[in-house]
C-alpha positions as CSV (number, residue, x, y, z in Angstrom):
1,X,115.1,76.6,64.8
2,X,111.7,77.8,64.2
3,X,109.2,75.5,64.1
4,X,105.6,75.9,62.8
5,X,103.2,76.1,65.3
6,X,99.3,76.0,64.3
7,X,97.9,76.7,67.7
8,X,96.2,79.9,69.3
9,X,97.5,79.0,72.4
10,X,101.2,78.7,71.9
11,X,102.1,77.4,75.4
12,X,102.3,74.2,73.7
13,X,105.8,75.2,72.4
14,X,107.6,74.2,75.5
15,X,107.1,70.3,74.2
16,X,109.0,71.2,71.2
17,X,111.4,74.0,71.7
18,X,114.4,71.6,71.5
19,X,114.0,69.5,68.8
20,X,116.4,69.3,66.5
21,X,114.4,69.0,62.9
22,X,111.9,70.9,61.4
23,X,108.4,70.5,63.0
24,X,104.9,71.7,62.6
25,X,102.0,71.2,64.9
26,X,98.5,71.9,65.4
27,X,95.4,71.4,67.8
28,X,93.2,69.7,65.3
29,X,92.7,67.8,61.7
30,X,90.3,70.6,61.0
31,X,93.7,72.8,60.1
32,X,95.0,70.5,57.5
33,X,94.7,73.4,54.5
34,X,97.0,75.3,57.0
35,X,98.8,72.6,57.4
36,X,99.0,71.9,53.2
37,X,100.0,75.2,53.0
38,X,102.9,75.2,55.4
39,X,104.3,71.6,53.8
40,X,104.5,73.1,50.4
41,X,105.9,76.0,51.1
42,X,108.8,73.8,52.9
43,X,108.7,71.6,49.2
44,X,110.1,74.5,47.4
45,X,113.6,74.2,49.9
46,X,113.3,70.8,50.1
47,X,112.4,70.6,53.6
48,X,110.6,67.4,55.4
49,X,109.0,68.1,58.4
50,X,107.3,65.8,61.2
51,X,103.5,67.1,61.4
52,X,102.3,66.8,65.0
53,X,98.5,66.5,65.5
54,X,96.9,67.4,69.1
55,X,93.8,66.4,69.1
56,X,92.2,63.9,71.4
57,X,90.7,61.5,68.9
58,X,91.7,58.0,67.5
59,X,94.8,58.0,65.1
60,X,94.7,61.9,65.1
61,X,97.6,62.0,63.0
62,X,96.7,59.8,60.5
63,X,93.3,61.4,60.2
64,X,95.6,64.7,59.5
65,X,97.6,62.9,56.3
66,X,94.3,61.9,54.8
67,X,92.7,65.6,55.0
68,X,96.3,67.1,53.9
69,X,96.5,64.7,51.3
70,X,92.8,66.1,49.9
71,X,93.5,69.5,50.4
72,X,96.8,69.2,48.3
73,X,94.7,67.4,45.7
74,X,92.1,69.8,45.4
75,X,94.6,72.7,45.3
76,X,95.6,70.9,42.2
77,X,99.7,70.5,43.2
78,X,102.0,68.2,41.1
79,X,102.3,64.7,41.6
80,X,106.0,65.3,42.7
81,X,104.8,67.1,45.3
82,X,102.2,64.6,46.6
83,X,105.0,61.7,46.2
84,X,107.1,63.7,48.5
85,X,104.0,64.0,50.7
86,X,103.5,61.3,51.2
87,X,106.8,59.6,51.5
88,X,109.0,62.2,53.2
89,X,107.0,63.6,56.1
90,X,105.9,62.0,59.4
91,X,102.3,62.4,60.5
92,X,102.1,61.4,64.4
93,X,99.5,62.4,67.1
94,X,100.1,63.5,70.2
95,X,98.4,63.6,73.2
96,X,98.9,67.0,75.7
97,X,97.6,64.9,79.4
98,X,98.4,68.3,81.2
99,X,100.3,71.4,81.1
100,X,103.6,69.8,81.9
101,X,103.2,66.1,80.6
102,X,102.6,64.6,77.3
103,X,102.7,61.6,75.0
104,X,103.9,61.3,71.7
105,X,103.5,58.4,68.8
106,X,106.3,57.3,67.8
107,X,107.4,57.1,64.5
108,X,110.9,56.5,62.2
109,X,113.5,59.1,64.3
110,X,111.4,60.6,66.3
111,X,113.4,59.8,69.3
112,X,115.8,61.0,68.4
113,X,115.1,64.5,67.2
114,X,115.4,65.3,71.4
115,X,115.4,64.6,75.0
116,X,111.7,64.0,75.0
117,X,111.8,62.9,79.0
118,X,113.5,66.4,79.6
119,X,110.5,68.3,77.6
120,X,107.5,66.4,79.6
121,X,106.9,64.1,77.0
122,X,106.7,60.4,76.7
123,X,107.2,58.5,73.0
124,X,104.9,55.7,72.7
125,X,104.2,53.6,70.1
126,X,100.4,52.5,72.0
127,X,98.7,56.1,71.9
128,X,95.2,54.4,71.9
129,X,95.7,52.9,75.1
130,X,97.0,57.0,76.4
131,X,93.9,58.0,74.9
132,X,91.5,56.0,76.0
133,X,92.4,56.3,79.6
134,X,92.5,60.4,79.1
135,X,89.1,60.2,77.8
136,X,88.1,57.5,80.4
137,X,89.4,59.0,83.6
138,X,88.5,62.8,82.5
139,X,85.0,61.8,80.8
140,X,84.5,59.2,83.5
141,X,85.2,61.9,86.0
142,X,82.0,64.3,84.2
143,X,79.8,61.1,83.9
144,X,80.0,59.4,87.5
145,X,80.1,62.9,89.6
146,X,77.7,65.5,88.9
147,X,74.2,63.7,89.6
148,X,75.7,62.4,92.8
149,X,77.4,65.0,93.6
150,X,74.1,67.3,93.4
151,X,71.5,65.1,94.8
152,X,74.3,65.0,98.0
153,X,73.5,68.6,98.5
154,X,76.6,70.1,96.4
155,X,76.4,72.5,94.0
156,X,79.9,72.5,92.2
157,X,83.3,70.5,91.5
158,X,84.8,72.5,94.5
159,X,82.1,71.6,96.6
160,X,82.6,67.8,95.8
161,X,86.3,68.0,96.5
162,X,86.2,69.6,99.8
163,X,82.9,66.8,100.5
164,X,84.8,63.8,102.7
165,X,82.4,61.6,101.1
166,X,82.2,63.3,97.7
167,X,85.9,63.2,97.3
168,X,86.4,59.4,98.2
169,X,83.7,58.3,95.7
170,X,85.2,59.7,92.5
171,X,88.9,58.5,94.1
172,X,87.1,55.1,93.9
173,X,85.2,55.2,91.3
174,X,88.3,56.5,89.2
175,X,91.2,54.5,90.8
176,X,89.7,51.5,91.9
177,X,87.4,50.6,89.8
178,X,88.1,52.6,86.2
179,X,91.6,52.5,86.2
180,X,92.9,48.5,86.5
181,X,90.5,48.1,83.1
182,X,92.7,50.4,81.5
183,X,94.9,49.0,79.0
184,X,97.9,50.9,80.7
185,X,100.1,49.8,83.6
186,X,99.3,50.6,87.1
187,X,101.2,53.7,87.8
188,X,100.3,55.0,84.0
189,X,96.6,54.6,84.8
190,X,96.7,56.5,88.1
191,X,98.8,59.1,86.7
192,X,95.7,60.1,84.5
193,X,93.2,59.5,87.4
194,X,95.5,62.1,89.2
195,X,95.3,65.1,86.4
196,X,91.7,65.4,87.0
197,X,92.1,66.0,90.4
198,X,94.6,67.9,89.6
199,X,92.4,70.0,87.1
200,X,89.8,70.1,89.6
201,X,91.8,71.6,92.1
202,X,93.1,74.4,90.2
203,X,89.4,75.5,89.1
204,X,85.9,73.4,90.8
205,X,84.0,76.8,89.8
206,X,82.0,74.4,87.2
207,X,78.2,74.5,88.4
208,X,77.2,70.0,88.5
209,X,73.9,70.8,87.0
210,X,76.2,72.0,83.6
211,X,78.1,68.8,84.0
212,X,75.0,67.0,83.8
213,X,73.9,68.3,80.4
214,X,73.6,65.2,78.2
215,X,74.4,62.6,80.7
216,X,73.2,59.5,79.9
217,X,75.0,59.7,76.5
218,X,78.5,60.4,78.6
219,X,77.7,57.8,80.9
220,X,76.9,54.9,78.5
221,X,80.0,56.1,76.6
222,X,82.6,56.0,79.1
223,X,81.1,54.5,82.4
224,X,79.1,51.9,81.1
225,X,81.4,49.8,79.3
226,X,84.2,49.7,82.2
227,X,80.8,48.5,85.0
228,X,80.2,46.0,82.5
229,X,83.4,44.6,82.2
230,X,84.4,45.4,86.1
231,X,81.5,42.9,86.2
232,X,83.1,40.3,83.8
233,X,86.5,40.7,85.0
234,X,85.7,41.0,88.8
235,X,82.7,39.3,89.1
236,X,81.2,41.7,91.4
237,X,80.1,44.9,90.8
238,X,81.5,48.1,91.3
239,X,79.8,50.5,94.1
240,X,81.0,53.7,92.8
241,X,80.1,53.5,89.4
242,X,76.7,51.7,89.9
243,X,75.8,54.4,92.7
244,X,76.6,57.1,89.7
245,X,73.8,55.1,87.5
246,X,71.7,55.3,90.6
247,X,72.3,59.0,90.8
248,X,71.7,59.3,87.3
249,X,68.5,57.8,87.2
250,X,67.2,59.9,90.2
251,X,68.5,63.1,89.0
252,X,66.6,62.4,85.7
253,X,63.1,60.6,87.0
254,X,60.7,62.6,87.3
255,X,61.4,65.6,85.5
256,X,58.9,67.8,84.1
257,X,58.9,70.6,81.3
258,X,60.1,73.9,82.8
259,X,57.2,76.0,80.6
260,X,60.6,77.2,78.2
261,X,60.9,74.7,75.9
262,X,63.3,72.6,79.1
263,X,62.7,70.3,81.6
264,X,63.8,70.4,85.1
265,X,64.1,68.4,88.7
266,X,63.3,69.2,91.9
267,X,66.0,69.0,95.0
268,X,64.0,69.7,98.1
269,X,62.1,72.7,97.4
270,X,65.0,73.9,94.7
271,X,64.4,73.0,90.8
272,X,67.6,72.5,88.7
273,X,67.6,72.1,85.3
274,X,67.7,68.7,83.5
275,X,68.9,68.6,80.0
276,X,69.4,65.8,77.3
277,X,67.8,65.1,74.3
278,X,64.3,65.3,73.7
279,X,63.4,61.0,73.8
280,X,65.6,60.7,76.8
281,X,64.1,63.3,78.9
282,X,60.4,62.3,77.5
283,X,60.9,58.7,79.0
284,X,61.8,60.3,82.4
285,X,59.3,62.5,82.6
286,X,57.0,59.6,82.9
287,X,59.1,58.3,86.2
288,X,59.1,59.2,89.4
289,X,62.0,59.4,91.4
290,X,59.6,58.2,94.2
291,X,58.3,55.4,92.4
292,X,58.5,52.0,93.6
293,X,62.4,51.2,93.5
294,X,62.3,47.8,91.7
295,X,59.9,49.4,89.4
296,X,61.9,52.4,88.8
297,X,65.5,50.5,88.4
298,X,63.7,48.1,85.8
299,X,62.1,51.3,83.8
300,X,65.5,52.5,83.1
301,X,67.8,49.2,82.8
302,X,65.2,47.6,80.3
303,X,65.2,50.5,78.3
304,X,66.9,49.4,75.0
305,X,66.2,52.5,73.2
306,X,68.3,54.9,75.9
307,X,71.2,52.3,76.3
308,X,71.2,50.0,73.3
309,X,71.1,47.3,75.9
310,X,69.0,45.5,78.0
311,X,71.0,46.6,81.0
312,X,69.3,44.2,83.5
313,X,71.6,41.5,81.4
314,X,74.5,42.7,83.0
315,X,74.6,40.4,86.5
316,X,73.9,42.0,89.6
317,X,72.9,45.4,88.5
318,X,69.6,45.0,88.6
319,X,69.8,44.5,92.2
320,X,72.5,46.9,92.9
321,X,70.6,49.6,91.3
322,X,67.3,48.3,93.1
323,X,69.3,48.6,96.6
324,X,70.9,52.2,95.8
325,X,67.7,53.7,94.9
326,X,66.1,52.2,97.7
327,X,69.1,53.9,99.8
328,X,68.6,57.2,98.5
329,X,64.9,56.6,98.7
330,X,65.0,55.9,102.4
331,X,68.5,57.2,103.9
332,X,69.1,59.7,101.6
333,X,71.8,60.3,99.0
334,X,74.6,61.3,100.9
335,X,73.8,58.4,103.2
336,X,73.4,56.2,100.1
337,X,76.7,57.2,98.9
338,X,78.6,56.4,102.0
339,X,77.2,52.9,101.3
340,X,79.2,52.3,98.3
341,X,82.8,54.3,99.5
342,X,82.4,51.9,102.2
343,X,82.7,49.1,100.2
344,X,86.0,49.9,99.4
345,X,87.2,49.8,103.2
């Protein structure tokens, strides 16, 4: 059976190789002409497919029925072709965790079409919950390590990984403290927490000053809401990811235009370059990463514009990132981290 496959890469094909009905996939809505195209030349034999959408965002499959839907429209098709459109095909997303493992929505006889366990792939009829710990543990990953990770004295993933302290602090910050929020079991959490250490091992080559690019926005998005309910749910708040705010805002305070239209930080005697957008890094450049640190924590946290918050209203922050910086102030970063893996002992 040959199945329609929208991808460049077609390694994906290993998912689908032994189901039993007609199938087309791609990697993102964005194909949906292609996708048009394909379904109507199957209308002319009478063919229904399942369309299989892989791209990590909300309800990716849906999203893929509404853009077909336009496309057939504005291609002016007949309405017999739209009503089998609509009400003979399957649109599902699909979510590709790693090379070998997947999950899949499921959907009216999907099941059935294979041996989905055999192909790496799981059916699941909550792919929110799948996708929001993929985003969570691999986005988490980029948002908690690379200002840490740097001020420590590292220079890249690798680094981090083969760092005793390094290493521990994103295995905390990711499995003890990101994944038991996750609307996932256990074992289905960890699983995700492991792929990115997986990923990491097969290639640290990225540089943590490119991870940083833009990190307050990743950290608000996918940090920030999982401290504030660790702190809810817990009533204590977590080390790991509060040391990765306290990174953060030491990374950032401080830095001044780089002459090139940039701005950039100094590690020691080494400057590194420090990019977000233009109010962000204009709001640290009027810090000091040696300023007081009660000052300096309440600078950042009370900064409603950065965070949409007032983040000293989330208890016990204040103070933990008033002790952190205080750590790194005094004992150093790699010191300072030690702190908070500790924590966890």
């Amino acid at each position: 059976m040959e199945h329609t496959m929208l991808f460049e890469d077609k390694k994906e094909l290993k998912f689908f190789e032994a189901a039993s009905a007609w199938l087309i996939v791609c990697d993102t809505v964005k194909m949906a002409a292609d996708v048009e195209q394909a379904l109507f030349a199957r209308y002319e034999r009478k063919e229904a497919a399942y369309v299989i959408c892989c791209e990590k965002v909300d309800h990716s499959g849906e999203r893929l029925k509404e853009k077909v839907i336009m496309r057939a429209m504005e291609r002016a098709r007949g309405s017999e072709y739209l009503k089998w459109l609509v009400e003979k095909n399957h649109f599902v997303s699909m979510l590709i965790c790693a090379p070998d493992r997947a999950v899949l929505e499921s959907c009216e006889g999907i099941e059935a079409l294979c041996d989905w366990k055999k192909q790496g792939v799981t059916v699941s009829d909550n792919m929110e919950a799948h996708l929001q710990a993929y985003l969570c543990m691999h986005e988490g990953a980029r948002a908690v390590l690379p200002a840490a990770g740097y001020l420590c004295g590292l220079n890249t993933v690798e680094d981090c990984l083969k760092d005793e302290f390094a290493r521990d602090y994103l295995a905390h910050a990711l499995a003890d403290e990101m994944a038991p929020l996750l609307p996932l079991s256990r074992e289905e959490a960890l699983r995700y927490a492991a792929d990115v250490f997986i990923d990491y091992e097969k290639d640290g080559s990225e540089k943590l000053t490119d991870m940083a690019e833009n990190l307050v926005g990743r950290y608000a998005k996918y940090a920030l809401p999982l401290l504030a309910r660790h702190v809810q749910e817990k009533k204590a708040i977590a080390p790991c990811l509060c040391f990765a705010l306290s990174a953060l805002i030491m990374f950032y305070a401080g830095a001044r235009p780089d002459g090139k239209g940039g701005y950039q930080g100094v590690r020691e005697e080494e400057y590194y370059p420090v990019r977000d957008d233009d109010e962000v890094m204009h709001t640290f450049s009027r810090m000091s990463c040696d300023m007081d640190c009660d000052s300096l924590a309440y600078a950042v946290l009370s900064d409603w514009e950065m965070w949409n918050n007032d983040l000293r209203n989330v208890p016990g922050l204040m103070d933990g990132v008033t002790g952190q910086v205080r750590d790194i102030q005094l004992l150093g970063s790699k010191t300072a981290m030690k702190v908070a893996v500790e924590q966890h002992d």
